[in-house]
C-alpha positions in Angstrom: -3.9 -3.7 18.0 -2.8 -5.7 14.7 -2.0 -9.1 15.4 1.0 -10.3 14.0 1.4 -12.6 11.4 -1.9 -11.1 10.0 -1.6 -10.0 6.2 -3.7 -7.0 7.2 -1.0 -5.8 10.2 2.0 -6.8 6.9 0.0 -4.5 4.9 -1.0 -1.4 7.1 2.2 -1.3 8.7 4.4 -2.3 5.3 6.7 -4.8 7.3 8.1 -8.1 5.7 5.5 -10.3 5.0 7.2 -13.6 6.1 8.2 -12.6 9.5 6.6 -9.4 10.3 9.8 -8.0 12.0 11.2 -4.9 10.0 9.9 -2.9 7.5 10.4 -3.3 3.9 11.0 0.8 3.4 14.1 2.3 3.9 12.0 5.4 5.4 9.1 4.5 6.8 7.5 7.9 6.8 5.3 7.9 2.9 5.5 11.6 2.9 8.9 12.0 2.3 8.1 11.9 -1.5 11.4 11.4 -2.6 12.2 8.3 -0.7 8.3 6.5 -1.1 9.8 4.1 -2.8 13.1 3.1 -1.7 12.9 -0.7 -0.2 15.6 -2.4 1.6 16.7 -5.3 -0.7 16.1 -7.8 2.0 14.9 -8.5 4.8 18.1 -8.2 7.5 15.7 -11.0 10.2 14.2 -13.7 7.6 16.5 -12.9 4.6 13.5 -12.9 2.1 14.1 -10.9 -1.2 11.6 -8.2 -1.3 12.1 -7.9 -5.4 11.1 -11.6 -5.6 11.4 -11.2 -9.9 12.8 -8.7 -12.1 10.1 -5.9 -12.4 8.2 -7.6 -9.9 6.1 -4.8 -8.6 4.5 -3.8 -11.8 2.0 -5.8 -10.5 1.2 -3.5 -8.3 -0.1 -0.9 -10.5 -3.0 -2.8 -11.0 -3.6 -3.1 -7.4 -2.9 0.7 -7.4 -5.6 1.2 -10.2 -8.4 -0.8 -8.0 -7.4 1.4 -4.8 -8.0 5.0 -6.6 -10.9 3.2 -8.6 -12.3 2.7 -5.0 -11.3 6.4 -3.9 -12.5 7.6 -6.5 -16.4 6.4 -5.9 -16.2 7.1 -2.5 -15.1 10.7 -3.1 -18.2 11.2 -5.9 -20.8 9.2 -3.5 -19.5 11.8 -0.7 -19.3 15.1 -2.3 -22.5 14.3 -5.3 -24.9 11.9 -3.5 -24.4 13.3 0.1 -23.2 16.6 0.4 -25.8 17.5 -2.8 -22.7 19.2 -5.3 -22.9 19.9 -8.6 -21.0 17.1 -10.9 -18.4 19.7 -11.8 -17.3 19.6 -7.8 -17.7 16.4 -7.7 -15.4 15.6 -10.2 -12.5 18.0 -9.0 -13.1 16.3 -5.3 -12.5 12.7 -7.5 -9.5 14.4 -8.7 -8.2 15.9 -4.9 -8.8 12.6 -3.1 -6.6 10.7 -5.8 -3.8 13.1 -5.6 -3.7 13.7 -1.7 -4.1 10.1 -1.3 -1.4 9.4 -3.7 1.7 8.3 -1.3 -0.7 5.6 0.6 -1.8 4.4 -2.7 1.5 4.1 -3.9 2.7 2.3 -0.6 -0.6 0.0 0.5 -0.4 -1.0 -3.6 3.0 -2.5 -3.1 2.1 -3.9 0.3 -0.8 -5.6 -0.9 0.6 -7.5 -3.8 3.7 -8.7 -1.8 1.3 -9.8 0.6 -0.7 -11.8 -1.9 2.7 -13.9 -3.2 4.0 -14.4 0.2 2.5 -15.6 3.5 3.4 -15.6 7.0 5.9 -17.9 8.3 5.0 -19.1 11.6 7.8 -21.6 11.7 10.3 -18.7 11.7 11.8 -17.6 15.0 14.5 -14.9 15.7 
């Protein structure tokens, strides 16, 4: 369905974004909440260093902060503008969508910034 070597199949499916061929997570199910975070240092096909800089994905929390910024409107639009509630449900709906969605945030947010330091490589064949 994704085509490889797209950033968007890197970044839905959280797999290296040079070649595409494992993922970066050590458990690649984000509901185990304990482990969300746990990368692989490398990648074991390509070899490329996932932690590219010390503290390198503290970037992300300001990808993270656009994402439930984006949530967060889409849940008041939903629940306020078309499903007519009052502002007090709208605002505890803004406050359930951030918190369920909380472990894809946390994951697409890394995915997204690796993805926007490192590009496919083509060229790479294993």
């Amino acid at each position: 369905m994704l085509k490889k070597g797209s950033k968007l199949n890197s970044i839905l499916t959280g797999s290296c974004p040079k070649c595409q061929n494992e993922s970066m997570y050590l458990d690649k199910n984000m509901l185990h909440l304990t482990k969300i975070l746990k990368m692989n240092e490398n990648c074991s096909h390509c070899g490329l260093k996932y932690q590219i800089e010390p503290s390198f994905f503290y970037g992300a929390m300001y990808v993270s902060y656009g994402l439930n910024v984006g949530i967060g409107i889409a849940a008041f639009i939903v629940s306020y503008v078309l499903l007519n509630a009052s502002l007090k449900v709208a605002f505890i709906s803004i406050i359930a969508a951030i918190i369920l969605s909380f472990p894809l945030v946390l994951r697409l947010s890394r995915n997204i910034y690796i993805n926007m330091f490192v590009s496919y490589d083509e060229d790479f064949k294993q």
